[in-house]
KENU-271486 format. One record per residue (C-alpha): x, y negated, z. Coordinates in pm, whole numbers, padded with zeros to 5 digits, always signed. Each point is the difference from the previous one (the first is absolute). Last residue first. Layout:
// KENU-271486
XYZ
...
// end
This chain:
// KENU-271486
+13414+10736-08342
-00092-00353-00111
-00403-00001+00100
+00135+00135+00356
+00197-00326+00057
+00405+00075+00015
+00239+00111+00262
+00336-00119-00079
+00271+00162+00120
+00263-00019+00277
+00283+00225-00008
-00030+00298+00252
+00155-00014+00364
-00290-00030+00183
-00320-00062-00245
-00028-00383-00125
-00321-00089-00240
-00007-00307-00159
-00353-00130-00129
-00153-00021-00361
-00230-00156-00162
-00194-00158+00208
-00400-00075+00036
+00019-00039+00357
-00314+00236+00076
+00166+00261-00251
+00324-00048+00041
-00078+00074+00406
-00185+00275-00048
+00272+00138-00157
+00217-00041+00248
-00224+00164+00288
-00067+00285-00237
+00413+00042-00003
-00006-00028+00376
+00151-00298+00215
+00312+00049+00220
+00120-00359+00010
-00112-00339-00179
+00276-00226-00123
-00227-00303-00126
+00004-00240-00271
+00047-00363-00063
+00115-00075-00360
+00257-00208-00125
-00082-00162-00354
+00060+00189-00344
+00247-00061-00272
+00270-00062+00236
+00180+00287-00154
+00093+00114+00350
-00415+00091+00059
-00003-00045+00383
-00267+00246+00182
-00030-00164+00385
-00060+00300+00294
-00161-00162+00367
-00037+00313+00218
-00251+00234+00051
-00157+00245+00226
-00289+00224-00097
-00297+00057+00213
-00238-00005-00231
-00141-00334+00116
+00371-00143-00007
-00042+00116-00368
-00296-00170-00093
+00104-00326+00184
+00286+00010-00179
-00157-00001-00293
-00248-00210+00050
+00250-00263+00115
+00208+00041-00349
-00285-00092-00178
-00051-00344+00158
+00354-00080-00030
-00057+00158-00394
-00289-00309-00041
+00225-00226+00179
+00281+00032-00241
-00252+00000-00292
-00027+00293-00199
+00220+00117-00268
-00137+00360-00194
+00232+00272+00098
-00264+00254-00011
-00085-00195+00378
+00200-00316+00028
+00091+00081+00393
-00117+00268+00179
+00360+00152+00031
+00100+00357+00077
+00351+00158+00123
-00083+00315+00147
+00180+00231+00221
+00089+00379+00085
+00018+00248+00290
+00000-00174+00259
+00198+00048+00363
+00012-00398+00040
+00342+00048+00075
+00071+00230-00319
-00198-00205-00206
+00188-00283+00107
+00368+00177-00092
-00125+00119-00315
-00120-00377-00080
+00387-00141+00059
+00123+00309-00139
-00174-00090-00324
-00070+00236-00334
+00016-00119-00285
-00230+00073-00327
-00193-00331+00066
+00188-00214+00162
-00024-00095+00376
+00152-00354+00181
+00024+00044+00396
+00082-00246+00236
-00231+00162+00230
-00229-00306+00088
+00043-00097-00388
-00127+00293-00145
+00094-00089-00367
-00175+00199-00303
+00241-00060-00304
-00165+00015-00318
+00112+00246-00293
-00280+00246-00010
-00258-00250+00049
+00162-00181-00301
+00006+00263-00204
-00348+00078+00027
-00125-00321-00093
+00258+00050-00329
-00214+00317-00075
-00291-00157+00016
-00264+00167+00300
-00347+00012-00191
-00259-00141+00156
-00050+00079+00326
-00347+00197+00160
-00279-00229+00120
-00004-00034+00376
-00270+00223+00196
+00219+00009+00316
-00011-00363+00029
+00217-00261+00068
-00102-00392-00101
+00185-00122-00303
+00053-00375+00015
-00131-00349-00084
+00120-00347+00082
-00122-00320+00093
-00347-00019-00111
-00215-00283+00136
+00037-00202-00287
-00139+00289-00265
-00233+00114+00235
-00183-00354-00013
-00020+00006-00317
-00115+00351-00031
-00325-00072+00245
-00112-00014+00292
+00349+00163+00222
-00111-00003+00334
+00300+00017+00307
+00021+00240+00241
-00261-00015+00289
+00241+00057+00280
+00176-00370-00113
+00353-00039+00047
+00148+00335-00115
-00157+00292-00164
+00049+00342-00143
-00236+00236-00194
-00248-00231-00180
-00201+00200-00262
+00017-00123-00348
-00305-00020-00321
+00144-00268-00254
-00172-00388-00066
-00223-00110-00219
-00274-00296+00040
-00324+00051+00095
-00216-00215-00197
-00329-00052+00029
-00355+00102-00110
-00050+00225+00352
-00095+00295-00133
+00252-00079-00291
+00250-00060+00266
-00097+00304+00177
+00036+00237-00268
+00394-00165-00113
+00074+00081+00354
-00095+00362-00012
+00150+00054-00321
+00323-00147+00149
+00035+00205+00293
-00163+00301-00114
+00321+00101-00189
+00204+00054+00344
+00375+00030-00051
+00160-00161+00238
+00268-00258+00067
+00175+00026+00323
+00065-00284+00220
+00232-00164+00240
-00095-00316+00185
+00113-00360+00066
-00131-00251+00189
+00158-00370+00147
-00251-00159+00210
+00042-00389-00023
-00218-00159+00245
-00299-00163-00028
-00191+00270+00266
+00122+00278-00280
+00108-00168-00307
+00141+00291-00275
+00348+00035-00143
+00031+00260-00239
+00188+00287-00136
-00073+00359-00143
+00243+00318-00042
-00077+00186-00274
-00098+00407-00055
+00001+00229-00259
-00045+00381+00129
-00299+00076-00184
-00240+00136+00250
-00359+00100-00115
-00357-00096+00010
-00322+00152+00006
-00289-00274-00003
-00216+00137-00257
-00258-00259-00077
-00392-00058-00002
-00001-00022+00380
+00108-00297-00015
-00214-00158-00174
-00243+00121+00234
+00154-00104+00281
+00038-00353-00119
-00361+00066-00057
-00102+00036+00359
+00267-00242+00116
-00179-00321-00104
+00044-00105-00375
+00096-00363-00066
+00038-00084+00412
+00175+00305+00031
+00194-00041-00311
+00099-00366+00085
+00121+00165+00406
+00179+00216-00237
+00166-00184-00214
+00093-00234+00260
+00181+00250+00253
+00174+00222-00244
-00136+00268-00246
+00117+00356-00019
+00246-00019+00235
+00167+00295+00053
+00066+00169+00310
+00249+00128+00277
+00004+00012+00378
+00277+00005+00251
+00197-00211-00216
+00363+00017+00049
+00227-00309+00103
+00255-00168-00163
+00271-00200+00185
+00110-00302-00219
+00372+00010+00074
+00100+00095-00388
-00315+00199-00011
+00013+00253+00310
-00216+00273+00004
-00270+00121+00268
-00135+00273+00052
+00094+00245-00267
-00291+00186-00163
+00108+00019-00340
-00345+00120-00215
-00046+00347-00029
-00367-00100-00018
-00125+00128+00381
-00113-00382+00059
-00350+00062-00110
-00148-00279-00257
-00217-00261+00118
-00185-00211-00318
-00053-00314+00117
-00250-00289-00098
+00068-00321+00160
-00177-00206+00298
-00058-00333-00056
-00253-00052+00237
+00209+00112+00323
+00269-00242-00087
+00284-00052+00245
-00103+00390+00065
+00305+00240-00122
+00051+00322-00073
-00255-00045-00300
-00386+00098+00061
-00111+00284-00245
-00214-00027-00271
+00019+00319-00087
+00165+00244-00260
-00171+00321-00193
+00153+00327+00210
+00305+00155-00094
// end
């Protein structure tokens, strides 16, 4: 990756206060789903992806400090290799545009990217002032303003964060260790399939899902969720958002679905949203624990009891 540029920012209220980007290629694994929707706030891919290495009025102070030649230079005195983590947070704020209200939000991913901070900290002692902290993220969706919206500094991250989630990936850490009790409750849940009036167990077989994979001339089903990924509890909206990847990721395989709910009849553990998917392959499946970080999904094979398919790291 070559040493970053002053680069102009996508948008020109302020051609002197342009910020420092680093670009990064959009070929990251990262989702790629056009548009999401957020509760009714549609959500709407970037076409291109950076990180800001320095915002507007840093940088227009550096250049005026420093002059491009030696922010270069600095620079140029850093590896600027980077890497996906996975952890992402979705971002509010209300911004004036024309002196009216302009309501913003955007979808991140934080990065890893060690330059970031050295490279900062080098400029404000170039410069003899501060830069305060703040964490390395590349915008992915937006709503309201094109632009997305800056984050300065921790405190002001810390008021515009509303939630945070797991992004998919097909790099995803392995699960920890699947507790026996965990496991019992997978194996004891009732997976509903409301449009069929169907309710599955594991170990049972169903005539109402024989029947449909007779129709449908398939050969077997999945039941998978995105939701709460290695069963740790995300935010409602953060597994809505979760659950459109992954049905976007199977429509784009070709795959057909319909709407699946797994109901714990303890009670210990909410409702959650999942998907009957039809006729997928076993490396299909397992790419999909993997990018989903799950622990297990339900498998159902014509006429056979279902079972429990779990993540490669468990097997």
């Amino acid at each position: 990756m070559e040493p970053p540029a002053a680069h102009s920012s996508a948008r020109t209220l302020d051609p002197s206060g342009d910020a420092l980007l680093l670009a990064v290629a959009d070929g990251r694994d990262w989702p790629s789903t056009a548009t999401l929707d957020l509760g009714g706030t549609r959500l709407h891919r970037k076409a291109e992806l950076h990180v800001t290495l320095l915002g507007r009025e840093p940088t227009a102070s550096a250049r005026a400090k420093l002059g491009d030649a030696r922010i270069r230079a600095i620079a140029a005195t850093f590896d600027w290799r980077w890497h996906r983590t996975g952890a992402g947070s979705v971002l509010r704020k209300t911004k004036i545009e024309g002196g009216a209200p302009l309501p913003c939000t955007s979808l991140v991913e934080w990065i890893e990217l060690p330059a970031f901070s050295g490279f900062r900290m080098a400029l404000a002692e170039a410069m003899q002032m501060p830069i305060p902290d703040t964490l390395p993220h590349v915008t992915l969706y937006v709503a309201g303003d094109p632009a997305g919206i800056s984050v300065p500094d921790l405190t002001t991250l810390a008021v515009l964060r509303q939630f945070d989630l797991r992004l998919p990936r097909g790099d995803a850490p392995p699960p920890p260790a699947l507790p026996a009790a965990l496991h019992a409750a997978y194996a004891a849940a009732e997976y509903r399939i409301p449009g069929l009036s169907a309710c599955l167990h594991i170990g049972h077989s169903c005539a109402t899902l024989d029947a449909e994979l007779a129709r449908r001339n398939a050969r077997r089903a999945i039941v998978i969720t995105a939701c709460n990924p290695y069963s740790e509890t995300l935010a409602p909206a953060a597994n809505a958002l979760r659950q459109q990847w992954l049905q976007d990721e199977l429509e784009g395989a070709g795959i057909t679905t319909l709407p699946a709910e797994n109901h714990d009849p303890s009670g210990r553990w909410p409702c959650e949203p999942g998907l009957l998917a039809f006729d997928t392959s076993a490396d299909f499946d397992d790419g999909l624990l993997r990018r989903f970080e799950q622990h297990a999904i339900v498998v159902i094979e014509f006429s056979q009891p279902a079972h429990l398919l779990l993540h490669p790291s468990h097997r």
